[in-house]
C-alpha positions as CSV (number, residue, x, y, z in Angstrom):
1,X,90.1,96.0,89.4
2,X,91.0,94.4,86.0
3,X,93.4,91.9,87.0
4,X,92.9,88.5,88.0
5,X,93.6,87.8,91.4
6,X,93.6,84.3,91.5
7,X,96.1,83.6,88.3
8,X,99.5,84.1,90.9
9,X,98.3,81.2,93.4
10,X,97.1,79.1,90.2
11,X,100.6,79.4,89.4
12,X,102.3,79.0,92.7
13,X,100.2,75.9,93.0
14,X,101.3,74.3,89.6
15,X,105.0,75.5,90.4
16,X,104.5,73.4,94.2
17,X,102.8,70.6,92.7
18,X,105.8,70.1,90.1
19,X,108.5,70.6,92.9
20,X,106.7,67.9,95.3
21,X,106.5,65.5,92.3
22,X,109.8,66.1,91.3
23,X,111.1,65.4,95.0
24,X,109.0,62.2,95.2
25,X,110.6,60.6,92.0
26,X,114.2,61.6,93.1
27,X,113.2,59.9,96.4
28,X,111.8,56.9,94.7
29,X,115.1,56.4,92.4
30,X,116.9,57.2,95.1
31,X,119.6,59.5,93.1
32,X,121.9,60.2,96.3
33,X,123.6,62.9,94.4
34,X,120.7,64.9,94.4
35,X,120.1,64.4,98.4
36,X,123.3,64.4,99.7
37,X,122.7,66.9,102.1
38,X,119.5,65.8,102.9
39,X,118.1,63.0,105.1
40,X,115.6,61.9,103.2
41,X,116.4,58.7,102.2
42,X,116.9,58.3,105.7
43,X,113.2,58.9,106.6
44,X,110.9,56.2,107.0
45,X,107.8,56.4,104.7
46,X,109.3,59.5,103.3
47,X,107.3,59.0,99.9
48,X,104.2,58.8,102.1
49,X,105.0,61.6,103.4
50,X,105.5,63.5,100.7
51,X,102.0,62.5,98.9
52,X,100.5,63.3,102.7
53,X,102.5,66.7,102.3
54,X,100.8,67.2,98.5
55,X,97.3,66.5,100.0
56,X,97.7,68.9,103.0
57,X,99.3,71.8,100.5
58,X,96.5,71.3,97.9
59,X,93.7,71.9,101.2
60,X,95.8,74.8,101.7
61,X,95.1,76.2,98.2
62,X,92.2,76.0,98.2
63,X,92.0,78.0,101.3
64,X,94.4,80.4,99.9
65,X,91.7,80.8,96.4
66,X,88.8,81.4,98.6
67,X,90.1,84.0,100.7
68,X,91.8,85.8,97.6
69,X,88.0,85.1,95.9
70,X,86.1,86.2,98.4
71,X,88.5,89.3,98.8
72,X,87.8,90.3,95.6
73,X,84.3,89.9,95.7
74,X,84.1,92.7,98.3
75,X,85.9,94.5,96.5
76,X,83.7,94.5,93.5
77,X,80.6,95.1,95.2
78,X,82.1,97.9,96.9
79,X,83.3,99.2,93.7
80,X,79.6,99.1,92.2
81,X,78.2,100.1,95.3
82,X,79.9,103.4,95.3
83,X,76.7,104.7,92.8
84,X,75.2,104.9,96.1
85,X,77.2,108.1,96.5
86,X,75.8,109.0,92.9
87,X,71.6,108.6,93.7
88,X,71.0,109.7,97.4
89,X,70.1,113.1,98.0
90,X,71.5,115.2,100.2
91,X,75.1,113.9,99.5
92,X,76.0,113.5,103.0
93,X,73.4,110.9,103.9
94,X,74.6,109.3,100.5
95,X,78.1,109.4,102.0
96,X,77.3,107.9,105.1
97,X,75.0,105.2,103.1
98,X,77.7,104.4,101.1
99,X,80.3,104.5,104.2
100,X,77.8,101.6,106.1
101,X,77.8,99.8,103.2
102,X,81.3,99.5,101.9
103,X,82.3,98.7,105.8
104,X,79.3,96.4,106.8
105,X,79.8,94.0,103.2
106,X,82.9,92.3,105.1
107,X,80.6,90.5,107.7
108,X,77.7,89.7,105.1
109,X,76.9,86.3,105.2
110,X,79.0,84.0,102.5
111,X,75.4,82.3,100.8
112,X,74.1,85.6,100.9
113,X,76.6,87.2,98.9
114,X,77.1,84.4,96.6
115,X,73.3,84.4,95.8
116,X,73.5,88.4,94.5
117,X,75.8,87.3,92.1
118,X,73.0,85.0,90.6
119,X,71.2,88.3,89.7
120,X,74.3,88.4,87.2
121,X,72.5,86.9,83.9
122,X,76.1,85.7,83.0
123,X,76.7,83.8,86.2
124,X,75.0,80.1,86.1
125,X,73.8,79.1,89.4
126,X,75.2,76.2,88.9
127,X,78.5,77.8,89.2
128,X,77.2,79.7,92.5
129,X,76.1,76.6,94.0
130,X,79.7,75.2,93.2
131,X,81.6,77.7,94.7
132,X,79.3,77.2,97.9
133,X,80.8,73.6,98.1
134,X,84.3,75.5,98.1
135,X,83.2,77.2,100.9
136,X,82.2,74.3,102.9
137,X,85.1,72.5,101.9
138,X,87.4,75.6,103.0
139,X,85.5,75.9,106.3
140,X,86.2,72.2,107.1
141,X,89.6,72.5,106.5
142,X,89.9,76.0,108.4
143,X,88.2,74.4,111.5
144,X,90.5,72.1,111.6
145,X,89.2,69.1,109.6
146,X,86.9,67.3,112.1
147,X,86.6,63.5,111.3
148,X,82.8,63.9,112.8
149,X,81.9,66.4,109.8
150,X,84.0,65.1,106.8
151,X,81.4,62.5,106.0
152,X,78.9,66.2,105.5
153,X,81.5,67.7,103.3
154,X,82.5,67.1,99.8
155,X,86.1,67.3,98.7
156,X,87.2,69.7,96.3
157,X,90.6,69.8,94.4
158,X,93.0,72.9,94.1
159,X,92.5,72.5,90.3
160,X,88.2,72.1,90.2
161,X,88.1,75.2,92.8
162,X,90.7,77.5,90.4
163,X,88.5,76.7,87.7
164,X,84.9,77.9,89.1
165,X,86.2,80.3,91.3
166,X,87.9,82.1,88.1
167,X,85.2,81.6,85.9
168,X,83.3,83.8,88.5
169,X,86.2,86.3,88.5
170,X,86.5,86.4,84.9
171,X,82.4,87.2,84.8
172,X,82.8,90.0,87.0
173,X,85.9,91.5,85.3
174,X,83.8,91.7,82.4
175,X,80.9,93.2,84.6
């Protein structure tokens, strides 16, 4: 568990965000040659469209960095919690212990996980707290994006969520 998991969407993202871009200034010159063998010119509002299509992609991100956050996340507290196995005596209670634990960390609750990693002196709660508004802001989306609720939530883009979710990662890879 040394290697970022978050750096490959980071990149996918940039890579999207470029292409979308690129697409919306070939639509707004209209260079034909390009499109020929598209309809795009064709569509109506299709530039609206596309920055509609950059919005929903970026929510989709930032689905995409939770879950591989959160992922890993598990994984590292299952990784330290394997000294379970190490300090419980007789070994097959620690096994079991351990076994419990490892499985059972999946369905812990999100704040409750996210406020262990306070206990990191590294790890500014400020940063925790952040990454809770990520989570809201992932919810929303997940559940659909209800109008009723959006005035609760607060936004947060691809490129602020990349940021404090791997400044997290990068604090753990070091722990």
């Amino acid at each position: 568990m040394n290697a970022n998991p978050l750096e490959p969407i980071w990149k996918t993202y940039q890579i999207s965000v470029k292409c979308l871009d690129l697409t919306h200034d070939i639509i707004k010159q209209k260079n034909t040659n390009l499109l020929k063998n598209s309809d795009w010119l064709l569509v109506p509002n299709i530039q609206q469209e596309i920055i509609q299509t950059r919005q929903e992609s970026n929510d989709l991100f930032v689905v995409s960095l939770w879950a591989t956050f959160e992922g890993f996340v598990i994984s590292y507290l299952q990784d330290k919690g394997t000294v379970l196995q190490q300090h419980i005596v007789p070994t097959a209670l620690a096994n079991r212990v351990y076994e419990k634990f490892r499985r059972e960390i999946k369905y812990w609750k999100t704040d409750e996980v996210l406020n262990l990693l306070k206990q990191i002196p590294s790890i500014d709660e400020n940063l925790i707290e952040q990454a809770k508004t990520i989570f809201q802001y992932k919810n929303w989306i997940a559940d659909g994006k209800d109008i009723n609720k959006a005035s609760a939530i607060s936004a947060v883009s691809t490129a602020d969520s990349y940021h404090i979710l791997n400044e997290i990662v990068s604090i753990l890879l070091l722990n």
